[in-house]
ROSE-4610 file (N, C-alpha, C; in Angstrom, 1 decimal, always signed):
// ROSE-4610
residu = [X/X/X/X/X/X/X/X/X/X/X/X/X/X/X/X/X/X/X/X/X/X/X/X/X/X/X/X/X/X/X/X/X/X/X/X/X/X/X/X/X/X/X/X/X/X/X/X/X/X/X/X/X/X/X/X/X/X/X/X/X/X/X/X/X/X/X/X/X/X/X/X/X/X/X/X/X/X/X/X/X/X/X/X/X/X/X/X/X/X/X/X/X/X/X/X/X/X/X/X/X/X/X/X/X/X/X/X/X/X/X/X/X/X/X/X/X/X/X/X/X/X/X/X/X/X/X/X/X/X/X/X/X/X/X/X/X/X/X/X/X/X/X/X/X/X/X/X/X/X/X/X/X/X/X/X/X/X/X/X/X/X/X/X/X/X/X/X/X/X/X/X/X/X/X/X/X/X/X/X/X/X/X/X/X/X/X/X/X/X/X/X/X/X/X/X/X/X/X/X/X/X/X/X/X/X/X/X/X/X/X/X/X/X/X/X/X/X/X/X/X/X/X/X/X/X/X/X/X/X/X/X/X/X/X/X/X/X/X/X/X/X/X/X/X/X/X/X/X/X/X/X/X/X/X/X/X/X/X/X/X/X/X/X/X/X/X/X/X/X/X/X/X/X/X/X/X/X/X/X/X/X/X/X/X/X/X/X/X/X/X/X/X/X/X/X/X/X/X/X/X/X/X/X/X/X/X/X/X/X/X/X/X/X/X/X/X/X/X/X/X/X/X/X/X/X/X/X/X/X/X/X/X/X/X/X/X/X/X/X/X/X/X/X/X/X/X/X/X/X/X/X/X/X/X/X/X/X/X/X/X/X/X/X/X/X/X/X/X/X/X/X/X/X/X/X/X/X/X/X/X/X/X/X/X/X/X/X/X/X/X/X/X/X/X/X/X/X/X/X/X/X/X/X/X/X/X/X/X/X/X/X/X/X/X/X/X/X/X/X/X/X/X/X/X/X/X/X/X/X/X/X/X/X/X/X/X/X/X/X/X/X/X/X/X/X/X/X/X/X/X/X/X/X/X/X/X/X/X/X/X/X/X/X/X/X/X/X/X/X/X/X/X/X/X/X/X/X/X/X/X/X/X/X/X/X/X/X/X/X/X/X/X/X/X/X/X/X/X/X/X/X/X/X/X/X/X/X/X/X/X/X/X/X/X/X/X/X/X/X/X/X/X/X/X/X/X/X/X/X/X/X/X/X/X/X/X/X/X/X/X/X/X/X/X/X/X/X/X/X/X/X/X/X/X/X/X/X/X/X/X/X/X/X/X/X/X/X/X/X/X/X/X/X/X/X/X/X/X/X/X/X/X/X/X/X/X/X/X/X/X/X/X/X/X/X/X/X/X/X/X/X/X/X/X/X]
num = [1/1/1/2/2/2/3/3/3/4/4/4/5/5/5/6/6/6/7/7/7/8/8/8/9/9/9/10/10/10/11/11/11/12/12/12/13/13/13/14/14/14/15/15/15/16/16/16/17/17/17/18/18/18/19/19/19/20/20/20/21/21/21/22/22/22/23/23/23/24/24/24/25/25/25/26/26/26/27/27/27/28/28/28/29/29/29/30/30/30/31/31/31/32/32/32/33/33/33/34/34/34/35/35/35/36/36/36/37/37/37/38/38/38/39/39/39/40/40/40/41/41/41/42/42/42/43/43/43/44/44/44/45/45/45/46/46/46/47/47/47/48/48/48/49/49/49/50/50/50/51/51/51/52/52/52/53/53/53/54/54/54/55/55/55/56/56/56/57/57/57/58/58/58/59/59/59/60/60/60/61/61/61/62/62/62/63/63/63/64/64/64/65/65/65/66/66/66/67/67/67/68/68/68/69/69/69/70/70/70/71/71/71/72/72/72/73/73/73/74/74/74/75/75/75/76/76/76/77/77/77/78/78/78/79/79/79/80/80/80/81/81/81/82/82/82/83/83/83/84/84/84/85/85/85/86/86/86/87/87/87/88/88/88/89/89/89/90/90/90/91/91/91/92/92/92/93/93/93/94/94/94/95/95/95/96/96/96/97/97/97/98/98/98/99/99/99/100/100/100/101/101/101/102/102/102/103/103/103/104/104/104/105/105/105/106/106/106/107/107/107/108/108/108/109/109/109/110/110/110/111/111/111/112/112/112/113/113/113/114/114/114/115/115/115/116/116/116/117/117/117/118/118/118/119/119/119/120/120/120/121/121/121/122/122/122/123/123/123/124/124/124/125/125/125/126/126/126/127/127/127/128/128/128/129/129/129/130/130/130/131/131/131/132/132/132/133/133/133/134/134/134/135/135/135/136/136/136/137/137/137/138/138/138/139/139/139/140/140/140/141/141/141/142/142/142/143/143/143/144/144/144/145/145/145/146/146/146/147/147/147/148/148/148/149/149/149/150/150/150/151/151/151/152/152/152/153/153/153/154/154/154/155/155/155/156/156/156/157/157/157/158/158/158/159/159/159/160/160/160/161/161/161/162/162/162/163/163/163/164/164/164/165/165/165/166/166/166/167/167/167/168/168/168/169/169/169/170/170/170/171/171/171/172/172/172/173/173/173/174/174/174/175/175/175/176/176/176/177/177/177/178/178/178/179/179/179/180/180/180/181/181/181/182/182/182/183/183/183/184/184/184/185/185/185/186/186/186/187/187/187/188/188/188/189/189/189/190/190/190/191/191/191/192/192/192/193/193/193/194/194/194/195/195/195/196/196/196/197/197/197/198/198/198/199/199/199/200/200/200/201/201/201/202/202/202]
x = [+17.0/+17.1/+15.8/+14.5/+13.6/+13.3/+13.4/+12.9/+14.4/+15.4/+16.4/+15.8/+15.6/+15.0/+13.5/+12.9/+11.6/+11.9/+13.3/+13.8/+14.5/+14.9/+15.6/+14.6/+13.4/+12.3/+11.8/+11.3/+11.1/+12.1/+13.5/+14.6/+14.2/+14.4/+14.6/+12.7/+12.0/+10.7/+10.8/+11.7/+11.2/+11.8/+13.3/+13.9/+13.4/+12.4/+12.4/+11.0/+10.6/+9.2/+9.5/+10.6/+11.0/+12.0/+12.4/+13.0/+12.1/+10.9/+9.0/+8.8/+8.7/+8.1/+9.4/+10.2/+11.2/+11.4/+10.7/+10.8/+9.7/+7.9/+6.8/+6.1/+6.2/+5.9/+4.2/+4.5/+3.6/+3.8/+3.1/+3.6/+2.2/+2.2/+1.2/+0.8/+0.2/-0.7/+0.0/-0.8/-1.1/+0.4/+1.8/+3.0/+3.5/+3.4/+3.5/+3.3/+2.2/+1.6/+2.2/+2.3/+3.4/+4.2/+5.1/+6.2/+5.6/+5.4/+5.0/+4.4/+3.9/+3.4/+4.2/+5.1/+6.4/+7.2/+7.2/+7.7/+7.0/+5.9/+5.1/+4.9/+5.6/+5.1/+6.1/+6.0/+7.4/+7.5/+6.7/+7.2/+6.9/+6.7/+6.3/+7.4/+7.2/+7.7/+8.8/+8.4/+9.4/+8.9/+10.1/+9.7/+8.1/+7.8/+6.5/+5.7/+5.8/+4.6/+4.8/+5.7/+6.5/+5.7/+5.7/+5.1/+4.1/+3.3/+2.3/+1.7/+2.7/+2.9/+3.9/+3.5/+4.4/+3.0/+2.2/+1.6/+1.9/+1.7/+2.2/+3.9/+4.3/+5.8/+6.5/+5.7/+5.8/+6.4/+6.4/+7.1/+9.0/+9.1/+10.1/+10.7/+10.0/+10.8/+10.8/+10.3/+10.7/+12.1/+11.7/+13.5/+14.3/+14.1/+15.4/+15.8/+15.3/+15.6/+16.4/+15.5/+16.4/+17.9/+17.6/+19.2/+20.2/+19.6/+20.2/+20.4/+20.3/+20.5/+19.7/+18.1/+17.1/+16.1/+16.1/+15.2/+16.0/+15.4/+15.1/+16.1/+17.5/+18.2/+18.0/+17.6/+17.4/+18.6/+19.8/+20.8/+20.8/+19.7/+19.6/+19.6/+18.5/+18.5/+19.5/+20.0/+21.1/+22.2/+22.3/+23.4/+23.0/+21.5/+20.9/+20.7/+20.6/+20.7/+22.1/+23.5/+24.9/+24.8/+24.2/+24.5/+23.9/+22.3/+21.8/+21.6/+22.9/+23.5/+24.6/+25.0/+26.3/+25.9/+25.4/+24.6/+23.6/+23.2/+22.8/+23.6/+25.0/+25.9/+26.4/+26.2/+26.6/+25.5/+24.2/+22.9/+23.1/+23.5/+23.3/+24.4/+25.7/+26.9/+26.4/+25.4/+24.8/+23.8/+24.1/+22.6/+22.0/+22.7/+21.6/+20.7/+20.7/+20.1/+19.1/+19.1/+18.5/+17.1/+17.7/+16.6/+16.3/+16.5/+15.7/+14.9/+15.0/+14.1/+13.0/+13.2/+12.6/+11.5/+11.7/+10.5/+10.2/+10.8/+9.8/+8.7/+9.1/+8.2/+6.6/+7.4/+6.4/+5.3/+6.0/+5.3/+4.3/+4.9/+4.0/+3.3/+3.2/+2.1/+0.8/+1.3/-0.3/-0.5/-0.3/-0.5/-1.5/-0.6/-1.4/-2.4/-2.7/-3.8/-4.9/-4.7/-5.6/-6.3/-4.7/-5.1/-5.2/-4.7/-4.9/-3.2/-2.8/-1.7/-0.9/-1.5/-0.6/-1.3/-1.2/-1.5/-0.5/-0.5/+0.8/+1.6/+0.4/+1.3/+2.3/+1.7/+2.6/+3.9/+3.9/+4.7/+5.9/+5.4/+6.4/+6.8/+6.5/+7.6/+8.0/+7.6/+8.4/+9.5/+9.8/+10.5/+11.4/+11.1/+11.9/+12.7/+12.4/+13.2/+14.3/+13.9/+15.1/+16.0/+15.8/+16.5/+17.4/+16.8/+17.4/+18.2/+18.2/+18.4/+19.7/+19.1/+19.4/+20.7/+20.3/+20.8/+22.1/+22.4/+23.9/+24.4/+24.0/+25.1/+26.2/+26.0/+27.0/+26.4/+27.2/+27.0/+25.7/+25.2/+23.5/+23.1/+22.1/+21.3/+20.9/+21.6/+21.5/+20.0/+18.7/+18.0/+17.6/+17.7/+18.0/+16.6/+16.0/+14.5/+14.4/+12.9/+12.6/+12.5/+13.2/+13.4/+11.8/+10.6/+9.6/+9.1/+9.2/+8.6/+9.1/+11.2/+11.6/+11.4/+11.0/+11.3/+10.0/+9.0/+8.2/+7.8/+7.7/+8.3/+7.4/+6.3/+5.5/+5.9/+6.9/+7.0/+8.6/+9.3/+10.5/+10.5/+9.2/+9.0/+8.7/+8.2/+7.5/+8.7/+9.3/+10.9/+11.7/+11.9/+12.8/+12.0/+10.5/+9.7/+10.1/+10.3/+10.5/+11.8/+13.1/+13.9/+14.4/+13.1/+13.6/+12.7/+11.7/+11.8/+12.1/+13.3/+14.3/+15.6/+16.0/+16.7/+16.1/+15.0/+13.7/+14.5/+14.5/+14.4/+16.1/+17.1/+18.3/+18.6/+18.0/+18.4/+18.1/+16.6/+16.3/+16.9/+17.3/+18.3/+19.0/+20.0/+21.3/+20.9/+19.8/+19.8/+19.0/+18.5/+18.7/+19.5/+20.7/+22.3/+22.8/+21.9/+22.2/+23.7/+24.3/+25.6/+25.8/+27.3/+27.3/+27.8/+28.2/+28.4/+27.4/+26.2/+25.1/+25.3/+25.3/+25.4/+26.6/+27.6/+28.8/+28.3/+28.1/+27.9/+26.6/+25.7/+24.4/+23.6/+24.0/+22.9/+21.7/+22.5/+21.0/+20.5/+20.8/+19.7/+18.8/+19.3/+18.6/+17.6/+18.0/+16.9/+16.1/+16.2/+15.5/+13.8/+14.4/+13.7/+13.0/+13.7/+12.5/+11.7/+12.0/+10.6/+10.0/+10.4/+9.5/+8.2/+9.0/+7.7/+6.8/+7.2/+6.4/+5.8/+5.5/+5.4/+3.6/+3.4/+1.9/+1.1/+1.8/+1.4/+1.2/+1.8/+1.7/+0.3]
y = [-16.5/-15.1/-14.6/-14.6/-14.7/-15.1/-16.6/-16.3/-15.9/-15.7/-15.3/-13.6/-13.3/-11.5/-11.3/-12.8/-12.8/-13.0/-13.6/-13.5/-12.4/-11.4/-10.4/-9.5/-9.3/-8.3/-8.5/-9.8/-10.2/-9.7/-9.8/-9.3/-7.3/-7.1/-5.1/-5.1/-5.8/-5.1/-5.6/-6.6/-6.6/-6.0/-5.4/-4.4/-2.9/-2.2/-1.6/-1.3/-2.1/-1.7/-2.0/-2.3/-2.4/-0.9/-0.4/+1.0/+1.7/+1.5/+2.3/+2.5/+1.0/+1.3/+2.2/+1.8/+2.4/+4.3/+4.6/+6.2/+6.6/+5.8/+6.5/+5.8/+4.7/+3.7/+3.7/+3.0/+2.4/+1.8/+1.1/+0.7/-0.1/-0.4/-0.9/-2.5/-3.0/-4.3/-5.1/-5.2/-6.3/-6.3/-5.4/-6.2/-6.9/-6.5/-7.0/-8.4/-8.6/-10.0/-11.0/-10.3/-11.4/-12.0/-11.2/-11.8/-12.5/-12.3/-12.8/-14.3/-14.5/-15.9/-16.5/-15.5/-16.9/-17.8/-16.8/-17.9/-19.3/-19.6/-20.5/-21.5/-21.1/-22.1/-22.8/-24.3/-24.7/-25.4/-26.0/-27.2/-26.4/-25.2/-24.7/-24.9/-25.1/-25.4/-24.5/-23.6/-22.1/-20.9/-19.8/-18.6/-18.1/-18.0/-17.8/-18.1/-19.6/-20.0/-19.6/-19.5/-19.0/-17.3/-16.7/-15.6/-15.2/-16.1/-16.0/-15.3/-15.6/-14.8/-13.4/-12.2/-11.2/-9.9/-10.1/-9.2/-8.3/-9.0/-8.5/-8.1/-8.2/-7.5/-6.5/-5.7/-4.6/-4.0/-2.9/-2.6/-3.0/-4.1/-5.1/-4.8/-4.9/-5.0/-3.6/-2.9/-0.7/-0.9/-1.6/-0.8/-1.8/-2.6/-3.9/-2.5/-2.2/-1.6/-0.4/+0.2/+1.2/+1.1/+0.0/-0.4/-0.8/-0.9/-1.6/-0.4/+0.5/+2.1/+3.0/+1.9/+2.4/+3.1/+4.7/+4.6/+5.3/+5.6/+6.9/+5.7/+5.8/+4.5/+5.0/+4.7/+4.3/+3.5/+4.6/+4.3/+3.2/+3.7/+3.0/+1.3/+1.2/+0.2/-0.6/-0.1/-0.5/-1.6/-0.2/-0.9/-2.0/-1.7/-3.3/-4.4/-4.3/-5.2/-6.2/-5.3/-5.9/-6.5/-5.8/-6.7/-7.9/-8.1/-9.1/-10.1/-10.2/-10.8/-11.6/-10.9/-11.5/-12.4/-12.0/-12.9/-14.2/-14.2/-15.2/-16.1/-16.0/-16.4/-17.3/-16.8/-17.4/-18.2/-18.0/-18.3/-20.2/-20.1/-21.3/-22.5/-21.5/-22.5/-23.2/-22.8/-23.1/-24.3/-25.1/-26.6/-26.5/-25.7/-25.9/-24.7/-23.6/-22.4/-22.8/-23.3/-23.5/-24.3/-25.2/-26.3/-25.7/-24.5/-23.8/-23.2/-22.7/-21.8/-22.3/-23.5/-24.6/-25.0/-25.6/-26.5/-24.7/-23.8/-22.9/-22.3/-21.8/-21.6/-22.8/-23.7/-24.8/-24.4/-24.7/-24.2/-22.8/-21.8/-20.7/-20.5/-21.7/-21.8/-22.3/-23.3/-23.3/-22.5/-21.7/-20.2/-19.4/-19.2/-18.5/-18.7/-20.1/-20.5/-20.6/-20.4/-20.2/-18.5/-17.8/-16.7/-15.8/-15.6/-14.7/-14.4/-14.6/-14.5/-13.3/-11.5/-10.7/-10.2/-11.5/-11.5/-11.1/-9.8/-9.1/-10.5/-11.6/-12.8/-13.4/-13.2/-14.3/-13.5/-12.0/-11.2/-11.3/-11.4/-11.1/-12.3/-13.4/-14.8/-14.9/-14.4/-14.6/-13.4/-12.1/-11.3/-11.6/-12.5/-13.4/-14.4/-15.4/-16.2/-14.8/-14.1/-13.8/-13.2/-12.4/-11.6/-12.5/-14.1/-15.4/-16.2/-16.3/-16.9/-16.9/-15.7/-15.1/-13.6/-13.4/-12.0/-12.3/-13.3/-13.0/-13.9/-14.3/-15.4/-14.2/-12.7/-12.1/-10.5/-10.1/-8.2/-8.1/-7.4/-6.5/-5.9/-6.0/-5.0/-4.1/-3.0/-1.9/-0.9/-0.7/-0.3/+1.7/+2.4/+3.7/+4.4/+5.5/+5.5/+6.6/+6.9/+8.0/+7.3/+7.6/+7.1/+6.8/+7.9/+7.9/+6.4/+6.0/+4.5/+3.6/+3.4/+2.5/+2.2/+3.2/+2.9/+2.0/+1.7/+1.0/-0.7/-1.0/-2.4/-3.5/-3.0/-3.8/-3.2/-2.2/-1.6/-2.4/-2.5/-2.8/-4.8/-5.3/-6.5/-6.7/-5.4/-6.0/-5.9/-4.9/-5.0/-6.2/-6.4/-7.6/-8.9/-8.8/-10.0/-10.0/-8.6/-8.3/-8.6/-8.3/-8.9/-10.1/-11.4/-12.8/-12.9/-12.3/-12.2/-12.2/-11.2/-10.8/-12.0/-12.2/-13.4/-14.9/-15.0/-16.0/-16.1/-14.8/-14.6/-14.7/-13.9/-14.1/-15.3/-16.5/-17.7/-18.5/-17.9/-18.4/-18.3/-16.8/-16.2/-17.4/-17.5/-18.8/-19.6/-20.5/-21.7/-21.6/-20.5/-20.5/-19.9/-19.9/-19.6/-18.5/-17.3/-16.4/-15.9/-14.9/-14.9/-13.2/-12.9/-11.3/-11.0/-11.8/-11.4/-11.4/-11.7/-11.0/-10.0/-8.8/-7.7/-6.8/-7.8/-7.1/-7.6/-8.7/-9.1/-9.2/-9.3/-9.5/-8.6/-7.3/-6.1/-5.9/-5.9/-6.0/-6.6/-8.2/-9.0/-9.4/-8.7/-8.4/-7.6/-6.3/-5.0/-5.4/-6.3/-6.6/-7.6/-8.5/-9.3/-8.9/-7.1/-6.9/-6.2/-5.6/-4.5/-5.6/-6.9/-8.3/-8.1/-8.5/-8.4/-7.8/-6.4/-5.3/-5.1/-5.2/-4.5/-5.3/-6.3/-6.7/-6.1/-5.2/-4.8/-3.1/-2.8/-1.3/-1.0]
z = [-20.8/-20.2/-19.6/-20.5/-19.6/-18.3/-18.3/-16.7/-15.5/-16.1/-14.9/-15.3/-16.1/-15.9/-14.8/-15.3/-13.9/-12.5/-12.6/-10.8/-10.8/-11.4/-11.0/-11.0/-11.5/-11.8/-9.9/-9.8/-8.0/-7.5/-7.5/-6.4/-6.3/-7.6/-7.8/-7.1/-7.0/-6.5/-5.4/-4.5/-3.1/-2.7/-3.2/-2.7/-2.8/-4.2/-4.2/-3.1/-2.6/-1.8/-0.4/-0.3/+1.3/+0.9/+0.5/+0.6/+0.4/-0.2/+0.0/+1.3/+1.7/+2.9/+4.4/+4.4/+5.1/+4.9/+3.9/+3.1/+3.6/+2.9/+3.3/+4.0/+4.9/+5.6/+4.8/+4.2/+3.3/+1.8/+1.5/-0.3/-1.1/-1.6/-2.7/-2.1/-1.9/-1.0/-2.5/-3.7/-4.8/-5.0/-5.5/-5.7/-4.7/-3.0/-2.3/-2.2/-2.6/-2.0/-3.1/-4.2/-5.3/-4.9/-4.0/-3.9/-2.3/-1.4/-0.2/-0.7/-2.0/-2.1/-2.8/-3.2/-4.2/-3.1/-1.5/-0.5/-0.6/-0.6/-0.4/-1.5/-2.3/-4.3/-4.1/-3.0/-3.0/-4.2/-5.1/-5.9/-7.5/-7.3/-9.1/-10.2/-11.4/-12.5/-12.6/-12.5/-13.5/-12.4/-13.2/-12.2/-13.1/-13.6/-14.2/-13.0/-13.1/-12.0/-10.6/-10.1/-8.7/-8.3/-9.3/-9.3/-10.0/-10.1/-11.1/-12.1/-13.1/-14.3/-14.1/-14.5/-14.9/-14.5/-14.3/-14.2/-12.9/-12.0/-10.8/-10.6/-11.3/-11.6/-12.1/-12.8/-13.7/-12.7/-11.0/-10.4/-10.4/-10.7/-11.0/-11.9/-13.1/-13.8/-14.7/-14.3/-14.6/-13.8/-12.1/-11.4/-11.9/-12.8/-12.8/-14.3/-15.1/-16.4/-15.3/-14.6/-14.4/-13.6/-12.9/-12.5/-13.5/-14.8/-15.9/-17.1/-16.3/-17.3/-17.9/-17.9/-18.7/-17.7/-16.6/-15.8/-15.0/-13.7/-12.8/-12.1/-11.7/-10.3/-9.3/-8.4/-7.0/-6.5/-5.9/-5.4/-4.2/-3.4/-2.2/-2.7/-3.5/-4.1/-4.6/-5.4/-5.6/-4.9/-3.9/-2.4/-2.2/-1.4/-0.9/-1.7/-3.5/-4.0/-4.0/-3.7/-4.3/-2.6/-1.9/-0.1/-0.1/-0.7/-0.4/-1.3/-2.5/-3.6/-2.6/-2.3/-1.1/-0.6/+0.4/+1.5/+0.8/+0.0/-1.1/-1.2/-1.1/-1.6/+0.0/+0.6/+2.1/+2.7/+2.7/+2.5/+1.9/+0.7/+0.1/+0.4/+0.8/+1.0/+2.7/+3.4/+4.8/+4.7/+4.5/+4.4/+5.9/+6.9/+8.3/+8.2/+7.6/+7.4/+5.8/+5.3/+3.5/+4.6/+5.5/+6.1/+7.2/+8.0/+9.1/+8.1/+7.0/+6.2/+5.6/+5.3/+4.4/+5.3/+6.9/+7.5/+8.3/+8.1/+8.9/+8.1/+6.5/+5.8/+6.0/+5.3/+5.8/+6.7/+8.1/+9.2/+9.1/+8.9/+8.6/+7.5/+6.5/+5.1/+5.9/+7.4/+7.8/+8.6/+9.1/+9.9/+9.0/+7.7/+6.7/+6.2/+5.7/+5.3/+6.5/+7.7/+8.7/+9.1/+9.3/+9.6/+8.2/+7.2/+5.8/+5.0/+4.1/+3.8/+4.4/+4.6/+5.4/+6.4/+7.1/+8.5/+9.4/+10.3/+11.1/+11.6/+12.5/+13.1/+11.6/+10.6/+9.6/+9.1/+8.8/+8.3/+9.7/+10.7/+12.0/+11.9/+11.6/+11.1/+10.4/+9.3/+8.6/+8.5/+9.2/+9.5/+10.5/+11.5/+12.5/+11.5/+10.7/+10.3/+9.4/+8.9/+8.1/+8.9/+10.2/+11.1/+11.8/+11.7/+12.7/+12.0/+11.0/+9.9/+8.6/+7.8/+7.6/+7.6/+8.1/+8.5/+9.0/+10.2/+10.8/+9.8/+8.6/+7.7/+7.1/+7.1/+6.5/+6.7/+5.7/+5.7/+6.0/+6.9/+7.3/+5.8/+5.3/+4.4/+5.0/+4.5/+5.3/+4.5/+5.9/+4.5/+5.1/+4.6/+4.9/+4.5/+5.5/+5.3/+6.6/+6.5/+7.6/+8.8/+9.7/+11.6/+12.2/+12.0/+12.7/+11.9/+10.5/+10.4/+10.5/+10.2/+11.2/+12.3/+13.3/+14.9/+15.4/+13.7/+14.2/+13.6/+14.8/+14.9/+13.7/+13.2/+12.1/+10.8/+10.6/+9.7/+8.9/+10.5/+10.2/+9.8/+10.4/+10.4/+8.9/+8.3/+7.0/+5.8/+6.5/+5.8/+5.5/+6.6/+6.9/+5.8/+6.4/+5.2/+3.7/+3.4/+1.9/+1.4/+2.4/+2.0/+1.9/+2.9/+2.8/+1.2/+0.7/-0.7/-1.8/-1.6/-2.0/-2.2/-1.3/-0.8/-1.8/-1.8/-2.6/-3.9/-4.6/-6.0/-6.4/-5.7/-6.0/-5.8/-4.9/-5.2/-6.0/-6.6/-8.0/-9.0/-9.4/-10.3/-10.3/-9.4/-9.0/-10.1/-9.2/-10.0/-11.3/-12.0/-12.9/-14.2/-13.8/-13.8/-14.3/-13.0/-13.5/-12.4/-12.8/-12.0/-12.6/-11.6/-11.3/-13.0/-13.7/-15.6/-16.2/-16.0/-16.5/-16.5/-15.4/-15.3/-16.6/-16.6/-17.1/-19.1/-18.9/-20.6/-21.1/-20.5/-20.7/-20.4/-20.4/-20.4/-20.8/-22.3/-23.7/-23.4/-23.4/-23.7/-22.3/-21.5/-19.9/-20.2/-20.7/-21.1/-21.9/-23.6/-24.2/-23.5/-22.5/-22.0/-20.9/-19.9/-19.5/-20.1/-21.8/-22.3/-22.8/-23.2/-24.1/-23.0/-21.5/-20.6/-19.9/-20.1/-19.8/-21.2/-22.6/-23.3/-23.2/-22.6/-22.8/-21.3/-20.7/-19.1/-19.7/-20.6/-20.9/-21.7]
């Protein structure tokens, strides 16, 4: 249960910082970049290593508790999480989409390691693959926020990034066998495992 609580801690924080950024067009650089590099860990062991460690997750895993009863919910969140659970689902049944994602990452790992990991060029590819990719495989994630920082185009780029992060984690959840009865039977021991992990970050 641990590490499917550490991919759901990454899913509730890429969602909750792209509904940040879409609200106060801005958000916190260091959780961000957690998840922007778990795109790139293609071959790590565990979600541990994927995200290296739990430290950078605490954002995560406060809104995974509070989506799970314990906490301030963030409706918005919510929504976008049960949408881009779906599309996960359509996502994976696609082997020509799994493999556009797969050699384009690739491709923009050496972009990154040239120009800086949130580099506008690398965020805007990787916000193109998920808009390309992504996105028409099913329901839109609809993300709801003030108009003057949508309407702008690195804002909405960094969005889009956060959700192929997003996307990242709920397909880790998957395969590590997590599914929508967690939610229904596995509450507790969801909540237990994210205070286990926050309780050495407090």
């Amino acid at each position: 249960m641990i590490e499917r609580v550490i991919a759901l801690a990454a899913f509730a924080q890429s969602l909750k910082l792209a509904q940040q950024l879409a609200t106060l067009g801005q958000t916190e650089t260091q959780p961000e970049s957690v998840l922007f590099d778990s795109l790139f860990r293609f071959d790590a062991e565990n979600a541990d290593a994927i995200y290296g460690g739990t430290r950078g997750l605490d954002r995560g895993l406060r809104e995974l508790l509070a989506l799970l009863g314990h906490g301030m919910r963030d409706p918005a969140v919510g929504r976008m999480g049960a949408t881009l659970l779906g599309l996960e689902r359509q996502f994976v049944r696609n082997p020509q989409a799994i493999e556009r994602v797969q050699s384009t990452l690739r491709d923009v790992e050496r972009q990154r390691q040239h120009l800086g990991p949130q580099h506008p060029t690398v965020i805007n590819r990787l916000a193109d693959l998920y808009a390309e990719t992504v996105s028409p495989l099913g329901q839109r994630v609809l993300v709801q926020g003030n108009p003057v920082y949508l309407g702008q185009p690195q804002i909405v780029a960094e969005v889009r990034a956060l959700l192929l992060c997003g996307l990242r984690a709920a397909v880790l959840w998957r395969q590590l066998g997590g599914s929508r009865l967690d939610f229904l039977f596995r509450r507790r021991a969801m909540v237990e495992a994210a205070h286990q992990l926050l309780s050495p970050l407090d």
